[in-house]
ZATIDREN-118713 format. One record per residue (C-alpha): x, y, z. Coordinates in pm, 1 decimal. Example, Ala and Ser with C-alpha at 12.3 -4.5 7.8 and 13.67 -1.06 7.14 Angstrom:
<recs>
<rec u="1230.0" v="-450.0" w="780.0"/>
<rec u="1367.0" v="-106.0" w="714.0"/>
</recs>
This chain:
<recs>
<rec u="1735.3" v="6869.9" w="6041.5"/>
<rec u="1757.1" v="6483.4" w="6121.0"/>
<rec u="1536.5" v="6425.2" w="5776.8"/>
<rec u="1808.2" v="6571.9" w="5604.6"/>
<rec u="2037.3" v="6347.4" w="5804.6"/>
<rec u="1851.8" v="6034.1" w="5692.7"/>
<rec u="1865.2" v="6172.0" w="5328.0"/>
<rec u="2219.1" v="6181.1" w="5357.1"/>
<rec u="2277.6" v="5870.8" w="5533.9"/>
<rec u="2069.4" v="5653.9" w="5252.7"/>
<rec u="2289.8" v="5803.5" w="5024.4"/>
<rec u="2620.6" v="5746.0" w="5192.3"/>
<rec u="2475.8" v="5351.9" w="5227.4"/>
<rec u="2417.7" v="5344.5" w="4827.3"/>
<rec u="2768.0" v="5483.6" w="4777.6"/>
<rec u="2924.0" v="5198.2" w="4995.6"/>
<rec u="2685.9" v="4966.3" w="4758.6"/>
<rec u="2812.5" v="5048.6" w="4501.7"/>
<rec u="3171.3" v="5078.2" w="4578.8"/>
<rec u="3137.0" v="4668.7" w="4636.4"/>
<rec u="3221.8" v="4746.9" w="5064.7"/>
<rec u="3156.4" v="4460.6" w="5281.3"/>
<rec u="2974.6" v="4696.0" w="5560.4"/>
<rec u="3008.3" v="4430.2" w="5835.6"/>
<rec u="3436.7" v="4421.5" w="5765.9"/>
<rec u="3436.2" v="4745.5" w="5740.9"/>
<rec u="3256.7" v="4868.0" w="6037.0"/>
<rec u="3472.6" v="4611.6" w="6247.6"/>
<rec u="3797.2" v="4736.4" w="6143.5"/>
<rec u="3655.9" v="5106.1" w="6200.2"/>
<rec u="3504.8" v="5045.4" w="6584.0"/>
<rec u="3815.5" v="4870.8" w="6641.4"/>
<rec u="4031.4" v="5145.7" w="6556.6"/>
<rec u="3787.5" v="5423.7" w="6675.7"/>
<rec u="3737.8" v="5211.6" w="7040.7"/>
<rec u="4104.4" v="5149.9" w="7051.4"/>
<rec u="4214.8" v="5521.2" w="6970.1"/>
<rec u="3947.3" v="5673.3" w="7229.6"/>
<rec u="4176.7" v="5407.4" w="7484.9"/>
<rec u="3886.9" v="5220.6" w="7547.6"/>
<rec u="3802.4" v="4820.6" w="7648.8"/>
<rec u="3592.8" v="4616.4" w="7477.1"/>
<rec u="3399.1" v="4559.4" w="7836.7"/>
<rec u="3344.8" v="4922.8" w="7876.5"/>
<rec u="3261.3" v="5036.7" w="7521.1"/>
<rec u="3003.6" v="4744.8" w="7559.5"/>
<rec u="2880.8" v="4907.6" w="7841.0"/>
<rec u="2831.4" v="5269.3" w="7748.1"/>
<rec u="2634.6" v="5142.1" w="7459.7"/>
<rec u="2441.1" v="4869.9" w="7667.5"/>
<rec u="2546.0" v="4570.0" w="7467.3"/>
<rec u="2713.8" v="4287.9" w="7609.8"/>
<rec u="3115.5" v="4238.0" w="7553.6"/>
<rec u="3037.0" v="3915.0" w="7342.3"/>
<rec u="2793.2" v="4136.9" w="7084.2"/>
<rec u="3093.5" v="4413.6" w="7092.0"/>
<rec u="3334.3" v="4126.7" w="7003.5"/>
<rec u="3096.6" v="3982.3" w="6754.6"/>
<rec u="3059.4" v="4338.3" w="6605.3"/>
<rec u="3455.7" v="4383.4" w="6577.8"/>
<rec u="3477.0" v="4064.9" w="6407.8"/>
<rec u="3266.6" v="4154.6" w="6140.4"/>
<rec u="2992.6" v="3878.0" w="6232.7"/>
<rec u="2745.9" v="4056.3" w="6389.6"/>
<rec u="2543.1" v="4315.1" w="6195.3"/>
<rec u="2386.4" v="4572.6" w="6472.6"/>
<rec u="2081.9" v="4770.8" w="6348.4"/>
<rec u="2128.5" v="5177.7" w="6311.1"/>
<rec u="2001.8" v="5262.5" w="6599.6"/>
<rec u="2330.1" v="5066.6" w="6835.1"/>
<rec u="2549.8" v="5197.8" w="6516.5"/>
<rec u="2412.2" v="5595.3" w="6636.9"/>
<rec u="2549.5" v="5475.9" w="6982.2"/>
<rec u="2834.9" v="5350.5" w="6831.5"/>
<rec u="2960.6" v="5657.4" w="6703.7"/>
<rec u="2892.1" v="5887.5" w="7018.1"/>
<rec u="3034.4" v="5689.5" w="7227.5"/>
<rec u="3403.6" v="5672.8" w="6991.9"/>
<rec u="3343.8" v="6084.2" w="6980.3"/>
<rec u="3290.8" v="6048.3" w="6583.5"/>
<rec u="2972.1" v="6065.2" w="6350.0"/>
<rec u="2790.9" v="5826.4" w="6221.4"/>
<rec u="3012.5" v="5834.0" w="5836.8"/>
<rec u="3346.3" v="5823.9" w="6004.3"/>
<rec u="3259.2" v="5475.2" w="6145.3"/>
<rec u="3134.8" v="5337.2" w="5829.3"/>
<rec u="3456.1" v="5442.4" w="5688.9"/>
<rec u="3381.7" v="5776.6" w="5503.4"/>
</recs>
């Protein structure tokens, strides 16, 4: 099950390659939206996923880039998958 998930998600990844996305920009404007429409703060999103509010902020801004691991945290914790917040 979850190799077929990591099949799919390198694939998804080369898509957004080649589609020229800017993954960082993207992924801020998506947990923005995602955090904002779930009614959450940036102080308790950050805490759900055990990050601190300046890493959430840096994340939002596009500056940070979090590893896939905190992106899987992410996701469940804005109640969407994994593609939705990378904008698919």
């Amino acid at each position: 099950m979850y190799a077929n998930r990591g099949l799919e998600l390198e694939c998804f990844m080369s898509n957004l390659g080649k589609r020229n996305i800017q993954i960082p920009s993207l992924l801020a404007r998506q947990t923005k939206r995602y955090r904002k429409e779930a009614g959450l703060t940036q102080e308790v999103l950050a805490e759900r996923c055990l990050v601190s509010n300046a890493y959430l902020s840096k994340i939002e801004a596009g500056v940070a880039n979090p590893p896939l691991l905190l992106l899987c945290v992410l996701a469940t914790n804005l109640n969407v998958d994994l593609q939705t917040l990378l904008g698919n």
